[in-house]
C-alpha positions as CSV (number, residue, x, y, z in Angstrom):
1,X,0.0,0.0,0.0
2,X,1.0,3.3,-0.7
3,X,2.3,5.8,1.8
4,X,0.0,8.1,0.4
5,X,-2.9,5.7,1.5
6,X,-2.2,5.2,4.6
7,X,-1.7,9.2,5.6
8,X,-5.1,9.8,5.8
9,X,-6.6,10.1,9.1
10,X,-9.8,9.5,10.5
11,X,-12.8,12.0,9.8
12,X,-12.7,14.5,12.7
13,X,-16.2,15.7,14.2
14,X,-17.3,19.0,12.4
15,X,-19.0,21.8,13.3
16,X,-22.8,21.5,12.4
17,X,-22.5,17.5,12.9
18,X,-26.1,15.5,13.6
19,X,-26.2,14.7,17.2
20,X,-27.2,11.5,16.8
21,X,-28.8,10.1,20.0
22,X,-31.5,7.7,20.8
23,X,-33.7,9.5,18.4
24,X,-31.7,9.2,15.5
25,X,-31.3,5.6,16.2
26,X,-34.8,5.6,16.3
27,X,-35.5,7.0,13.0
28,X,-32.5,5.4,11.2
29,X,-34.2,2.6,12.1
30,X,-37.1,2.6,10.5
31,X,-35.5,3.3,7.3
32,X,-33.2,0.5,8.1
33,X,-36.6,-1.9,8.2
34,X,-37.5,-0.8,5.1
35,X,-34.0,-1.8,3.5
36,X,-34.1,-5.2,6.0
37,X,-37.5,-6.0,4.4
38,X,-36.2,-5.0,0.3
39,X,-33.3,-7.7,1.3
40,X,-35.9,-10.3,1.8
41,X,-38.0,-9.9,-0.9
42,X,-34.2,-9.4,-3.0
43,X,-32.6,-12.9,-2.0
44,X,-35.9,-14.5,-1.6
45,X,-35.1,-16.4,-5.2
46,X,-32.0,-17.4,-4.0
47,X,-33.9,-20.1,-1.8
48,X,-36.6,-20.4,-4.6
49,X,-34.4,-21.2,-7.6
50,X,-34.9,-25.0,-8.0
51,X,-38.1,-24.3,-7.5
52,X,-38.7,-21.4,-9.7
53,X,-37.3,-24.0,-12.3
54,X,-40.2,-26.6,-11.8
55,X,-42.6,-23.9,-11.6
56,X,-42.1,-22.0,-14.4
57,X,-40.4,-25.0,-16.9
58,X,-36.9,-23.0,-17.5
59,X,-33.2,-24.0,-18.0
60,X,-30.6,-22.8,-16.3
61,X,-30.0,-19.1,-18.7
62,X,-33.4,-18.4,-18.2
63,X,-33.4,-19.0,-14.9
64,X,-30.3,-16.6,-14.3
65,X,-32.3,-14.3,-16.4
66,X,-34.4,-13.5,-12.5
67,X,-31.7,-12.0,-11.0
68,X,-30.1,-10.4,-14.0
69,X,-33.5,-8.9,-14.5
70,X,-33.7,-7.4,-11.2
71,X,-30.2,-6.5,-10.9
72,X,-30.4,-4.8,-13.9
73,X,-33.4,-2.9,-13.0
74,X,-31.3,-2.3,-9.6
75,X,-28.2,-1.2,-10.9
76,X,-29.9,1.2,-13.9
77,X,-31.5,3.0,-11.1
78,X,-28.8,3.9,-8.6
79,X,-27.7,7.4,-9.9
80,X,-31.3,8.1,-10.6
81,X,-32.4,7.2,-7.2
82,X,-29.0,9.0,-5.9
83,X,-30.6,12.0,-8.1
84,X,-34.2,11.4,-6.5
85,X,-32.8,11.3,-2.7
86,X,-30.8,14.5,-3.3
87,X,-34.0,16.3,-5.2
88,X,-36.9,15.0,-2.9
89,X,-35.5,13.4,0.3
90,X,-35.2,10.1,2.1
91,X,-38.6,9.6,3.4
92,X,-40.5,10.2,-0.3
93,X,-37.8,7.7,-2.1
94,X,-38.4,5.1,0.8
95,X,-41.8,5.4,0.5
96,X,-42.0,5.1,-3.4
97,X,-39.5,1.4,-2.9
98,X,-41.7,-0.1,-0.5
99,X,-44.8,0.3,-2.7
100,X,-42.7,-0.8,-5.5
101,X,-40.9,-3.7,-3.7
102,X,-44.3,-5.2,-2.3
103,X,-46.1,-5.0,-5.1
104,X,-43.4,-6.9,-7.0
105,X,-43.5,-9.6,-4.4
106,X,-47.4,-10.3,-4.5
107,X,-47.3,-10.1,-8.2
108,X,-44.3,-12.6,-8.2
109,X,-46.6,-14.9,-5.7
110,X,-49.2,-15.0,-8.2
111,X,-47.4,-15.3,-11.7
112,X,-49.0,-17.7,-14.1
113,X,-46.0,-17.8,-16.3
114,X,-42.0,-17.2,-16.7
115,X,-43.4,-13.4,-18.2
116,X,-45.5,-12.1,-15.3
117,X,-42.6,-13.6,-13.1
118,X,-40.5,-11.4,-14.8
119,X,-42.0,-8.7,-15.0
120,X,-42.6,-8.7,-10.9
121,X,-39.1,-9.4,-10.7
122,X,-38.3,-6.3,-12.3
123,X,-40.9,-4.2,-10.1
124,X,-39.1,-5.8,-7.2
125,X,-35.6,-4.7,-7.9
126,X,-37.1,-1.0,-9.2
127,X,-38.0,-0.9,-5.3
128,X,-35.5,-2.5,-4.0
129,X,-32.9,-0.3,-6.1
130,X,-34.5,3.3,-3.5
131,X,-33.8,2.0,-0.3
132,X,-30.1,1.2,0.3
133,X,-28.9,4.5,-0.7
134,X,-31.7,6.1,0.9
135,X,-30.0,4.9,4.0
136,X,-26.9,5.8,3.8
137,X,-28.0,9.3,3.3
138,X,-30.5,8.9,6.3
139,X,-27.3,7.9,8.4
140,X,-25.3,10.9,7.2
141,X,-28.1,13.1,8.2
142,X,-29.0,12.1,11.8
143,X,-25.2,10.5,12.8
144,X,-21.9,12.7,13.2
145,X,-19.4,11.9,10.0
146,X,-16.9,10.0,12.4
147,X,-19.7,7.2,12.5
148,X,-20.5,7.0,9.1
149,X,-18.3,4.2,8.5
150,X,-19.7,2.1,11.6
151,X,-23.1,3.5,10.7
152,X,-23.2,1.9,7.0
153,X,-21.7,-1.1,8.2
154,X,-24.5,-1.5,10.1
155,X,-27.3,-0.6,7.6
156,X,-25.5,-3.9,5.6
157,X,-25.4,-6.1,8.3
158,X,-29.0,-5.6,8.9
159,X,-29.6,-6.5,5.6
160,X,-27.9,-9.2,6.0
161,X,-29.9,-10.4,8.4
162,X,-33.0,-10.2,6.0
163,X,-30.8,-12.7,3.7
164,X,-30.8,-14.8,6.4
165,X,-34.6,-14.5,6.9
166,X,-34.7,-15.6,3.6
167,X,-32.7,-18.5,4.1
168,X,-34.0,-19.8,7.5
169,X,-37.8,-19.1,7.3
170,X,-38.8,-17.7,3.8
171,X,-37.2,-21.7,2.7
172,X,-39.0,-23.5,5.1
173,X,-42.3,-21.3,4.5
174,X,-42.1,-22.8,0.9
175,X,-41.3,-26.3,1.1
176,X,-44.3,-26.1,3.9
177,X,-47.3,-23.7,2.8
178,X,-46.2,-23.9,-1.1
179,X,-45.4,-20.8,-3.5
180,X,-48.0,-18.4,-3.3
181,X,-48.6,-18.6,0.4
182,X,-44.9,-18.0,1.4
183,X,-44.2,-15.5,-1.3
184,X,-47.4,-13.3,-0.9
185,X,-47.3,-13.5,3.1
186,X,-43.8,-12.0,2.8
187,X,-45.2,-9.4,1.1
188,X,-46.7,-8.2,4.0
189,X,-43.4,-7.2,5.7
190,X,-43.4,-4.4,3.1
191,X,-47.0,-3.1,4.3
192,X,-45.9,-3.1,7.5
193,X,-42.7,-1.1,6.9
194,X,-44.5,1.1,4.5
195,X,-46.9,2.0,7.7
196,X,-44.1,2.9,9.8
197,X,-42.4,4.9,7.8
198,X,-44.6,7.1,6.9
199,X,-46.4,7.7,10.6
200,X,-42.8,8.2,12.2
201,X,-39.4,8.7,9.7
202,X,-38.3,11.9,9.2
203,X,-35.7,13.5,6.9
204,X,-33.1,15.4,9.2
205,X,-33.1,16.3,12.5
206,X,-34.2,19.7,13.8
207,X,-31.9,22.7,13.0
208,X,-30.0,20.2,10.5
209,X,-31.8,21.2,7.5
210,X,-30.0,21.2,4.4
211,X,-29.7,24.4,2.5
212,X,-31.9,24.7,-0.6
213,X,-30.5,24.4,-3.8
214,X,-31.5,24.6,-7.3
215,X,-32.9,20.8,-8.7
216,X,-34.2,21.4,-11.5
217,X,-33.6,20.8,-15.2
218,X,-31.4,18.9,-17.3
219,X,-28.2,21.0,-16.3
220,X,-28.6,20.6,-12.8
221,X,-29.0,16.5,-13.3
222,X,-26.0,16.5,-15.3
223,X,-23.4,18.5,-12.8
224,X,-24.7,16.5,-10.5
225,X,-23.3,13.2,-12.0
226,X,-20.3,15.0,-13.8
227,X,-19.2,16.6,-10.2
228,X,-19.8,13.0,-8.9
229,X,-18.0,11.4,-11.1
230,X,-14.4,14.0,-11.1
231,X,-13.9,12.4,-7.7
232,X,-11.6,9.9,-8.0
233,X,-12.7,8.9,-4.4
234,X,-16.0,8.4,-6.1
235,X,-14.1,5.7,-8.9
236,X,-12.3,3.9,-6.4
237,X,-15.3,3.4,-4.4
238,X,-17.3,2.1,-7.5
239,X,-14.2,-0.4,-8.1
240,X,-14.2,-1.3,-4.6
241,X,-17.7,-2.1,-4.4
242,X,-17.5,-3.7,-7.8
243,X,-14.8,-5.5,-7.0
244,X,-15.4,-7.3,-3.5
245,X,-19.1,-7.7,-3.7
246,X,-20.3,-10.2,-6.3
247,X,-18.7,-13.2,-5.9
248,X,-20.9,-13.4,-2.4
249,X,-24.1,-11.6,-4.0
250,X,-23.9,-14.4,-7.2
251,X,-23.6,-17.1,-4.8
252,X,-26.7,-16.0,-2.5
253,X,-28.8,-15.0,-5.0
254,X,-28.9,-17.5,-7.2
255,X,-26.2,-20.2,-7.9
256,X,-25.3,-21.2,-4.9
257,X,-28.0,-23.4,-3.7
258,X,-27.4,-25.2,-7.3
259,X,-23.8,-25.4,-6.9
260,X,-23.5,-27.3,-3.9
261,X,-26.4,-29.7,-4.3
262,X,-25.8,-30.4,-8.2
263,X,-21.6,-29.8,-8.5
264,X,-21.2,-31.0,-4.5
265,X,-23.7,-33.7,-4.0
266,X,-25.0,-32.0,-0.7
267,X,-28.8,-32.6,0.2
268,X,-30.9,-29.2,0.3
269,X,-30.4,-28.7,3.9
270,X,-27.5,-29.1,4.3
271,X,-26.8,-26.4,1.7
272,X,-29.1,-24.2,3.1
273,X,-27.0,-24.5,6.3
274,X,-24.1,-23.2,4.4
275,X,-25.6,-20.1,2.6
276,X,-27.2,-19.5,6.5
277,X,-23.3,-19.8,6.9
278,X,-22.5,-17.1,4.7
279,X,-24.6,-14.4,6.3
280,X,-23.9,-15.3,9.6
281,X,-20.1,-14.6,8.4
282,X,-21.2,-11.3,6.9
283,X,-22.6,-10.0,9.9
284,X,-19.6,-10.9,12.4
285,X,-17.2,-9.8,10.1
286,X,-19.0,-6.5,9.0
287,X,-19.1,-5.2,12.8
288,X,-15.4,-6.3,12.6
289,X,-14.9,-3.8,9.7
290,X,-16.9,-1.2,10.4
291,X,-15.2,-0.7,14.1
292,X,-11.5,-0.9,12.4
293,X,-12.5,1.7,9.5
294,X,-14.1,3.8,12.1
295,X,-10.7,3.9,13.6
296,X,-8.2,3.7,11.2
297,X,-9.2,4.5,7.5
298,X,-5.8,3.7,6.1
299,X,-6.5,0.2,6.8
300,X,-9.4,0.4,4.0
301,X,-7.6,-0.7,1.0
302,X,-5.9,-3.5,3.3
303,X,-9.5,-4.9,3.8
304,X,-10.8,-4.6,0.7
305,X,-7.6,-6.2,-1.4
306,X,-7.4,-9.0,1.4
307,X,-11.0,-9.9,1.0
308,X,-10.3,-9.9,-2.8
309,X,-7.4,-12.3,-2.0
310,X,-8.7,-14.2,0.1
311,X,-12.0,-15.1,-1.9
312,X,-10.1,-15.3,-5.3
313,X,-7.7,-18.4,-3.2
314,X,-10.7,-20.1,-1.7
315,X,-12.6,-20.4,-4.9
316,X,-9.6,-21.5,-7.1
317,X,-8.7,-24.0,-4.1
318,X,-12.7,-25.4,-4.1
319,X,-12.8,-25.5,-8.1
320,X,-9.7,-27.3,-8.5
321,X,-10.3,-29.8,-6.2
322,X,-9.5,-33.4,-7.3
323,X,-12.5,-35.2,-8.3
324,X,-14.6,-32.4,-8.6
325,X,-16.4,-32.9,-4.9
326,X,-14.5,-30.7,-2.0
327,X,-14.9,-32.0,1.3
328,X,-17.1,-30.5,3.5
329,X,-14.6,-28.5,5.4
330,X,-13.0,-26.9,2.2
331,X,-16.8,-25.7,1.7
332,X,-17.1,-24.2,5.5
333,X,-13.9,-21.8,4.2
334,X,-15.6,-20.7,1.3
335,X,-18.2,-19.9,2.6
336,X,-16.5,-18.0,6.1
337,X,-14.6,-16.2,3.3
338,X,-17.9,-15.6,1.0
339,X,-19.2,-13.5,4.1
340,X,-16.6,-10.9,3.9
341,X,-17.3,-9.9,0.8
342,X,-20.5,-7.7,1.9
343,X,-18.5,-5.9,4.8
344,X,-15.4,-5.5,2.2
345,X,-18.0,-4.1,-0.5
346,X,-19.3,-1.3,1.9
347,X,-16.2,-0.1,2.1
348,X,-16.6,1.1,-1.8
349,X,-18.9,4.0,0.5
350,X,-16.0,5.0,2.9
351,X,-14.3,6.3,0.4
352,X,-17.1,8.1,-1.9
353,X,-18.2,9.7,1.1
354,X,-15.1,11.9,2.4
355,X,-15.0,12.8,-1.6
356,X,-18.6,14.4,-1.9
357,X,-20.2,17.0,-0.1
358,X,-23.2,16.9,1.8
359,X,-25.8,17.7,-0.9
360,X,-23.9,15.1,-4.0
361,X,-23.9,12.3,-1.2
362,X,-27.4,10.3,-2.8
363,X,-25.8,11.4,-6.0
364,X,-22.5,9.4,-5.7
365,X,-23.4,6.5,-3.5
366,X,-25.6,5.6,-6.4
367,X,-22.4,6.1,-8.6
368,X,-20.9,3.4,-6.1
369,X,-23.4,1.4,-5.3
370,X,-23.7,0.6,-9.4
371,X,-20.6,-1.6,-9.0
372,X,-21.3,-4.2,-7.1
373,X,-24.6,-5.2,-8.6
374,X,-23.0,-4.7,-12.5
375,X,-20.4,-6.9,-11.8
376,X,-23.0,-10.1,-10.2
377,X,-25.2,-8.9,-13.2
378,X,-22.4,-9.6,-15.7
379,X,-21.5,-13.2,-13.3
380,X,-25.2,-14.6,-13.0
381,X,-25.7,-14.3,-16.8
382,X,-22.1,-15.5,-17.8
383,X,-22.3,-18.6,-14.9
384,X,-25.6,-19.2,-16.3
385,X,-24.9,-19.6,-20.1
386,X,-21.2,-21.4,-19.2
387,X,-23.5,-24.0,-17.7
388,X,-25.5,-24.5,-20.2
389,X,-22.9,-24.5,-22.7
390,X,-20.8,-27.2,-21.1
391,X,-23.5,-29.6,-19.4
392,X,-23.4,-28.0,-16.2
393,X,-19.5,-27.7,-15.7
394,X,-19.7,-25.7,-12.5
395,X,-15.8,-25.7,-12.8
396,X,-15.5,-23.3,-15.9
397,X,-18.9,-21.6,-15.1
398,X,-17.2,-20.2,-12.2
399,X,-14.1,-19.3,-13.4
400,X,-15.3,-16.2,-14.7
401,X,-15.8,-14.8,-11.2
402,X,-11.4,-14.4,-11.7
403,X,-12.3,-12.6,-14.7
404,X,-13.9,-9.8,-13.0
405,X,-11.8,-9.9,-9.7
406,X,-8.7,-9.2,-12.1
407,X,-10.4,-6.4,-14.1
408,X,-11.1,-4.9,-10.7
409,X,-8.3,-5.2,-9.0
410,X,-6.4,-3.0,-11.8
411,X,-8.9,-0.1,-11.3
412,X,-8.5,-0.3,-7.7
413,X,-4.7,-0.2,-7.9
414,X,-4.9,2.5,-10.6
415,X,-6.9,4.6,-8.4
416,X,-5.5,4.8,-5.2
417,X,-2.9,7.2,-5.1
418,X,-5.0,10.0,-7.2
419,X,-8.3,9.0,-4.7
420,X,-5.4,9.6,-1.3
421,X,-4.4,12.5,-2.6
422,X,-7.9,14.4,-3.4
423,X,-9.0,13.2,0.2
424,X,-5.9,14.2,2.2
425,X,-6.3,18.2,0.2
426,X,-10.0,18.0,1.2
427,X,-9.4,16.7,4.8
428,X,-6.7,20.3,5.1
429,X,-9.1,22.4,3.7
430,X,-11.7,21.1,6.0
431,X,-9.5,21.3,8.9
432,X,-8.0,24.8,8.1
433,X,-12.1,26.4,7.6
434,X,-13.0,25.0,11.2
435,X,-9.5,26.3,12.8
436,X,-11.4,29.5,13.9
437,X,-14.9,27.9,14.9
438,X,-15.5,28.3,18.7
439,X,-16.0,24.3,20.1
């Protein structure tokens, strides 16, 4: 790593900084539901897939064709929605996902065919594609900037946690009460959070309101990205995010349920056990991350390579594997290893965030958030047309995930210095405006 890296400090508290408080914990919660609830409804095919492939009569491209929908829907609409959140506010954009979000899961309950199922899927993931970044921008409005690290850390590990809802009960809701029952019951999570959010969330605390400024147009929509996108701090952070998050997101989504019955011979439960692994391991090692980038921000490139390291070894380890089966052990490490790839992808954030100020923040996490969900995009539909292609040779299917983890990394590595640099000047000038500010 770079000395010029590792010279940046951590964020010192501002003048004008949100409280924070019980109250803010309070409201960031709600919105927090909201997101918690989107995960659900997200991942929910990632226990369905098998299914979904009775149901509907599909191979295994047009199954992959789901999630590519949705994560195409998802990913197309993160600078919008960054646009949206800094134009109308969190609560508005919230409240326009959850209507979007539930309605695409009580459409998908109720498809008659692979078309209607896609076309919910793609409602979902228009829904789903408001809340995250809605969020984040929540937590930079009600939480001091020297926990907006830990904050977003802890916005993904909830989310998580609705992956693991998915896994533990949304599974066992289908094998029990059938399709249309689990899927439309879920959907009323999203009434629920819908209800709550707008009785009780609110924007910004009192006396933290942001200054008005000019939204409208064409112009404004395009300095908004082009100012955005000049950041290298902004790049680096869509690399990061692009880089670290997929080969988890892929595997929970979609292929990983098929990959370790059908390539590993496991029975369903006991692969279910291991993706329940997976976010399990994201949670514990995203409170791990978020407390060490809170503290120490030059170790964010450190976390974000070694989780690209790490993954990249355990895959090519578990591919190569003689006979074709890996032991059950070698399949616990993948999937300990899978879950840092959330808590290494949120760290894409921690470095658009310094780089932007307060009213570009919607603006360029969208910009960030894109990379992630491109790159599993690009995987799901490659994996799923390798496998078809070679008889369901899981092997070369997912050695594209090395593909991407290469074309990554470079980014990254071309980045850094240019994204240290910008944030070390704006960290001085911040410093050197507050010097005369009584405390």
């Amino acid at each position: 790593m770079s000395a010029s890296s590792s010279s940046v400090s951590s964020p010192a508290a501002l003048p004008g900084d949100p409280p924070g408080g019980r109250r803010a914990v309070a409201v960031w919660g709600i919105g927090v539901a909201v997101y918690f609830v989107a995960v659900i409804f997200r991942t929910s095919l990632g226990v369905a897939g098998l299914d979904a492939a009775d149901r509907f009569h599909v191979g295994a491209s047009a199954l992959s064709t789901f999630s590519i929908l949705q994560l195409l829907v998802y990913a197309g609409m993160q600078i919008p929605v960054g646009l949206l959140v800094d134009r109308l506010g969190t609560k508005k954009v919230l409240a326009i996902g959850a209507v979007l979000f539930t309605a695409g899961q009580l459409g998908f309950a109720f498809s008659p065919s692979y078309g209607t199922a896609l076309a919910s899927r793609a409602l979902l993931g228009c829904g789903d594609a408001m809340t995250f970044i809605s969020v984040l921008r929540l937590g930079t409005r009600w939480f001091p900037v020297r926990r907006g690290p830990l904050v977003a850390q802890l916005a993904g590990l909830v989310g998580m946690a609705g992956n693991l809802v998915s896994t533990l009960v949304l599974a066992r809701l289908l094998h029990g009460v059938g399709w249309t029952a689990a899927f439309a019951g879920s959907a009323l999570a999203g009434a629920v959070v819908l209800v709550l959010l707008v009785l009780f969330l609110k924007d910004h605390p009192e006396g933290h309101e942001p200054e008005p400024l000019p939204h409208q147009g064409a112009a404004y929509v395009r300095r908004q990205i082009a100012a955005a996108w000049r950041e290298p701090g902004t790049r680096l952070g869509l690399w990061v995010h692009f880089t670290t998050q997929f080969p988890a997101m892929v595997f929970l989504l979609l292929w990983g349920l098929p990959f370790l019955v059908e390539a590993q011979g496991l029975s369903r439960a006991d692969a279910g056990e291991l993706l329940t692994l997976v976010v399990v391991s994201n949670m514990a090692v995203g409170l791990v991350y978020g407390q060490i980038v809170a503290r120490h921000h030059a170790a964010r490139l450190p976390l974000a390579l070694g989780t690209v390291a790490a993954t990249s070894v355990m895959w090519a380890v578990t591919l190569a594997y003689p006979g074709g089966r890996a032991p059950v052990w070698l399949l616990v490490v993948l999937c300990l290893v899978l879950g840092a790839c959330g808590p290494a992808s949120m760290i894409g954030f921690d470095f658009a965030r310094p780089a932007n100020p307060a009213e570009r923040q919607g603006t360029a996490s969208g910009i960030t958030n894109m990379g992630g969900f491109v790159a599993s995009m690009t995987t799901l539909f490659a994996v799923g047309v390798l496998l078809d292609a070679t008889g369901d040779d899981y092997r070369i299917a997912f050695s594209v995930v090395f593909v991407l983890q290469a074309l990554g990394v470079s980014q990254i590595l071309r980045l850094r210095r240019k994204a240290a640099r910008r944030e070390r000047e704006r960290l001085v000038a911040s410093r050197v405006e507050t010097v005369h500010v009584p405390a």
